[in-house]
C-alpha positions in Angstrom: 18.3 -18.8 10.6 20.8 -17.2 8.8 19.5 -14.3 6.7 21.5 -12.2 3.8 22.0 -8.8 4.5 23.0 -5.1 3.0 24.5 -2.2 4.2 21.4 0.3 3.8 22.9 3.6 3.9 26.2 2.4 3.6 26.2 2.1 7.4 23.6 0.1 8.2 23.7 -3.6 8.3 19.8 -5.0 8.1 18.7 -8.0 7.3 17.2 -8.3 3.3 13.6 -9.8 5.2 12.6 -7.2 7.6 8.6 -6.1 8.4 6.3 -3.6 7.9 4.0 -2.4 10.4 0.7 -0.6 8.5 -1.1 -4.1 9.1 -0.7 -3.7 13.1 -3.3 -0.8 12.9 -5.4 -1.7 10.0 -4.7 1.6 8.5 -6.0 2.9 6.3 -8.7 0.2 6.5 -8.6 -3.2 6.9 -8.3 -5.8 10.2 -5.8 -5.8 12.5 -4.4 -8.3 14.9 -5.4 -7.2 18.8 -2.9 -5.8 21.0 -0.8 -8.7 22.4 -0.8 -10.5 18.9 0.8 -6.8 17.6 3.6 -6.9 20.2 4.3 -10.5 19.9 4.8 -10.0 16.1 7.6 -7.7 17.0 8.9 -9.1 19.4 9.2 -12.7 17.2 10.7 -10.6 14.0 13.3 -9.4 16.1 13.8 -13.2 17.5 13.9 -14.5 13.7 16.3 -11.9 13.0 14.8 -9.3 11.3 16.7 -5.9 12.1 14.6 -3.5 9.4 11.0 -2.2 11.0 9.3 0.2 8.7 7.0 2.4 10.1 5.7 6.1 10.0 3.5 8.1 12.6 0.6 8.2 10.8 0.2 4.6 10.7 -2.8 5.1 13.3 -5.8 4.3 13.2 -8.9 4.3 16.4 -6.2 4.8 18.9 -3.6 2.2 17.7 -0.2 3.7 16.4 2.2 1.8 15.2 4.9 3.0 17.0 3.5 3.2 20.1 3.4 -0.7 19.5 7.3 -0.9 18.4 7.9 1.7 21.5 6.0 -1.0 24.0 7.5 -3.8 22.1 11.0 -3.2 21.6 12.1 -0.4 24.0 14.8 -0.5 24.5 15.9 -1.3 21.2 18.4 -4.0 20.0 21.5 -2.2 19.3 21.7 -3.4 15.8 17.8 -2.7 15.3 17.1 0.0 12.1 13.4 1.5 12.3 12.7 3.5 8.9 10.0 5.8 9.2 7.9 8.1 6.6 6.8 11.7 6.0 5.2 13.2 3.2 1.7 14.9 2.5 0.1 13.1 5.5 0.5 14.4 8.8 -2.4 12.6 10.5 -4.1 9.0 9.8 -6.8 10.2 8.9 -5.3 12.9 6.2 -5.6 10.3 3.9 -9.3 10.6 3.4 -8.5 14.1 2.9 -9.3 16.3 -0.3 -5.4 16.6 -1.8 -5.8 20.7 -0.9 -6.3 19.4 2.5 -3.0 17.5 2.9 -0.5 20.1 4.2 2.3 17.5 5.1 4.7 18.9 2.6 4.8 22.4 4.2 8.1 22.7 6.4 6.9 23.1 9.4 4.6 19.9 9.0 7.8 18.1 7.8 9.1 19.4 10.9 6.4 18.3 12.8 6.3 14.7 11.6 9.9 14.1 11.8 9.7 15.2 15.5 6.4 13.2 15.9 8.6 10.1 14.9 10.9 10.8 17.4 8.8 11.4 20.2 6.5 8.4 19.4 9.5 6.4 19.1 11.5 8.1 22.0 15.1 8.0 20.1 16.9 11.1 19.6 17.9 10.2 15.7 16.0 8.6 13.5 17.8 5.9 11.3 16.5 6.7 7.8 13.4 9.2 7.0 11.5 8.7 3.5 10.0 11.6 2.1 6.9 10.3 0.3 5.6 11.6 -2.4 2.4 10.9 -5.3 0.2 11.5 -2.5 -0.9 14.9 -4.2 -1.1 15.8 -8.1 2.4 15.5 -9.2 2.6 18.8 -11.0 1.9 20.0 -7.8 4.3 18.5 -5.6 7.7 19.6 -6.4 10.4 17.2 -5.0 13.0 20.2 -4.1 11.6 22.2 -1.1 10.6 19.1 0.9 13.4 17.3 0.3 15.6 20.1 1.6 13.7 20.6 4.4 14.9 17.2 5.2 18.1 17.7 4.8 18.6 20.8 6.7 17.1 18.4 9.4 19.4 16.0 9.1 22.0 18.6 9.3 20.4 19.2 12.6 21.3 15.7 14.0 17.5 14.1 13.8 17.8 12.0 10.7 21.0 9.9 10.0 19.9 8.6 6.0 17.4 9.8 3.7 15.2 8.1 1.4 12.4 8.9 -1.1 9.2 6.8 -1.8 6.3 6.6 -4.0 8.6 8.7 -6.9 9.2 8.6 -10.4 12.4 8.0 -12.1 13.2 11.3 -13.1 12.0 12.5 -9.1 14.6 9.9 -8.1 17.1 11.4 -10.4 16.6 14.9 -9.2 16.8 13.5 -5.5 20.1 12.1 -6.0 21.0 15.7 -7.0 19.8 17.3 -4.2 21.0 15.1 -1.3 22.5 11.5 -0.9 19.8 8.9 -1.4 20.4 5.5 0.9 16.8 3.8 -0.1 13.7 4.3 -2.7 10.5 2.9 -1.3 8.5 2.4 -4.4 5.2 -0.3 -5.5 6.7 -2.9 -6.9 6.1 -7.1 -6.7 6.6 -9.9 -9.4 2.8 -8.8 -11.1 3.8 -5.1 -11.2 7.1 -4.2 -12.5 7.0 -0.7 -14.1 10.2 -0.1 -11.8 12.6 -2.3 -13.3 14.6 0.5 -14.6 14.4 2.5 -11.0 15.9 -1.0 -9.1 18.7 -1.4 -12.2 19.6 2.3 -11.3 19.7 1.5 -7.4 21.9 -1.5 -8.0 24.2 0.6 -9.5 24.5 3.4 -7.1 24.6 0.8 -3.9 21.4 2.4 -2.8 18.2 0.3 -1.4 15.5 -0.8 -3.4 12.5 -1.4 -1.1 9.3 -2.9 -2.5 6.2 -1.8 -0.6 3.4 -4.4 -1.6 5.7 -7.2 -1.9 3.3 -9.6 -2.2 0.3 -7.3 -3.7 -1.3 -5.5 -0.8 -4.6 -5.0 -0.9 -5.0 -7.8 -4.3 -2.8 -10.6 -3.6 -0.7 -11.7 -6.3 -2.4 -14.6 -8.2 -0.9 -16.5 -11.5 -0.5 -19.9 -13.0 2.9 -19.8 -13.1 3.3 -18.7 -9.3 1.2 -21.9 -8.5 3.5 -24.0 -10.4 6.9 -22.8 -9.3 5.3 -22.7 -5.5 4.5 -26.4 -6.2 7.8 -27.3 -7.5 9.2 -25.9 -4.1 6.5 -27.1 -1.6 6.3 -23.3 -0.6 3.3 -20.7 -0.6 2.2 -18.3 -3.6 3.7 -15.3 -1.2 7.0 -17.2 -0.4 7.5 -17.4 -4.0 6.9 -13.6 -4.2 9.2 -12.7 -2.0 12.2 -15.0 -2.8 11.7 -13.5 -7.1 12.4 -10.5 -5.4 15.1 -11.2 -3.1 16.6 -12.9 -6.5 16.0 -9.7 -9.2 19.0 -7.6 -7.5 20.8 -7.8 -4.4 19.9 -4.8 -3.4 16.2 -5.6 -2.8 15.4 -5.1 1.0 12.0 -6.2 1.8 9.3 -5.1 4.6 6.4 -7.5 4.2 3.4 -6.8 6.5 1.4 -9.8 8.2 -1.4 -9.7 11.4 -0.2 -13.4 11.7 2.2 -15.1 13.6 2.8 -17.9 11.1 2.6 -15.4 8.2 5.7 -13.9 9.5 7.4 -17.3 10.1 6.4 -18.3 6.4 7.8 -14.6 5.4 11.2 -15.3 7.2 11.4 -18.1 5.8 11.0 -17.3 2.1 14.7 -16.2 2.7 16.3 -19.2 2.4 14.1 -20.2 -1.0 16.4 -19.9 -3.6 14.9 -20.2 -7.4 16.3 -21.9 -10.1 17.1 -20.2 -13.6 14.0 -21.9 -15.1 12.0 -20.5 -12.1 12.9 -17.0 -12.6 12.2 -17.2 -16.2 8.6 -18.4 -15.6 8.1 -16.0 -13.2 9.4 -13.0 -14.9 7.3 -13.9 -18.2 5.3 -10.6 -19.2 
């Protein structure tokens, strides 16, 4: 199956379908598929051609990490596989449940720590691209500055090859760009929820990634009329339909969809080579 791709980074030639790992754990709640079903879903996206894992080391939950599952999966890795990992206010799982003065992730030695807990966890001596995470605290609390420069003198080190910001605001994507070069913004954003549309315009024309966590609505799937009918007219599902509006807003759109199931991720994959008419995209982008 023959995917389209983009050069994330500038460098880095992924596929515009990858996969996203949080569901392997069930963090921070939720199910979670059991061990073997978590390794085979790897081990299958990489065999349908998916090259773009995203991931973070404090996807863990009850002793089941994320990338110890793409370490056991996919080690050693495909030469043209690119994992994109995550560190922000978290530094544990568990962190999340903690009170916002609790969350010491942004400090630079736990930025430090996480990036070299990605490594380790990992066992690669570079990681491809690093997102620093934000909106995880109060905003007026959380400058974007310090963190993000603790980043970059790390990948001045050699441990980070891109850098990406997630969860941000426009004007904290705008003062990113200033600070260091941007290859990816990791924002919410699906067909129902589309207070980004200027941040992905602004991608598209500065080549960087747009990458849509909640492609399909997380933890409250996407549900419409309209997403009924156009999945009709196609004979595909209400998520296939998700996904292909968003491969067709901008080319720049690279999207990590997260399934416990086998023939999710086939129907995922697959949404790639849906292609929506004009009348299709109208309905679907009605407000």
């Amino acid at each position: 199956m023959t995917m389209e791709r983009w050069a994330l980074g500038g460098d880095l030639d992924v596929a515009r379908i990858g996969y996203g790992t949080m569901k392997l754990t069930g963090w921070p709640r939720g199910d979670r598929p059991d061990r073997e079903t978590a390794l085979a879903l790897l081990r299958r996206a990489v065999e349908l051609g998916v090259n773009h894992i995203d991931t973070s080391h404090y996807y863990a939950r009850d002793g089941v990490a994320a990338n110890e599952l793409i370490r056991e999966a996919l080690h050693p890795y495909p030469d043209d596989l690119v994992i994109v990992t995550k560190v922000g206010a978290l530094v544990e799982g568990g962190d999340v449940a903690r009170p916002a003065a609790e969350k010491t992730g942004l400090t630079p030695d736990n930025l430090r720590r996480g990036v070299e807990a990605n490594l380790r966890s990992l066992d690669v001596d570079r990681l491809d691209v690093v997102n620093l995470r934000l909106g995880d605290l109060d905003r007026t609390q959380t400058p974007l500055a310090p963190p993000l420069e603790t980043l970059l003198a790390l990948q001045e080190e050699g441990l980070i090859r891109h850098l990406g910001v997630s969860n941000v605001t426009a004007d904290e994507f705008a003062q990113a760009r200033e600070i260091a070069p941007i290859a990816c913004v990791q924002n919410l954003y699906n067909v129902a929820q589309r207070d980004d549309d200027a941040i992905v315009d602004a991608c598209a024309d500065a080549g960087i990634a747009y990458v849509p966590f909640f492609p399909v609505g997380g933890f409250r799937p996407i549900t419409a009329d309209r997403l009924d009918a156009v999945a009709a007219r196609h004979g595909a599902t209400v998520p296939q339909v998700a996904l292909a509006w968003l491969l067709a807003r901008s080319p720049n759109t690279l999207l990590i969809p997260g399934t416990g199931s086998l023939d999710h991720l086939e129907e995922n994959v697959a949404a790639g080579q849906l292609s929506l008419s004009a009348q299709d995209m109208a309905e679907l982008s009605e407000e």
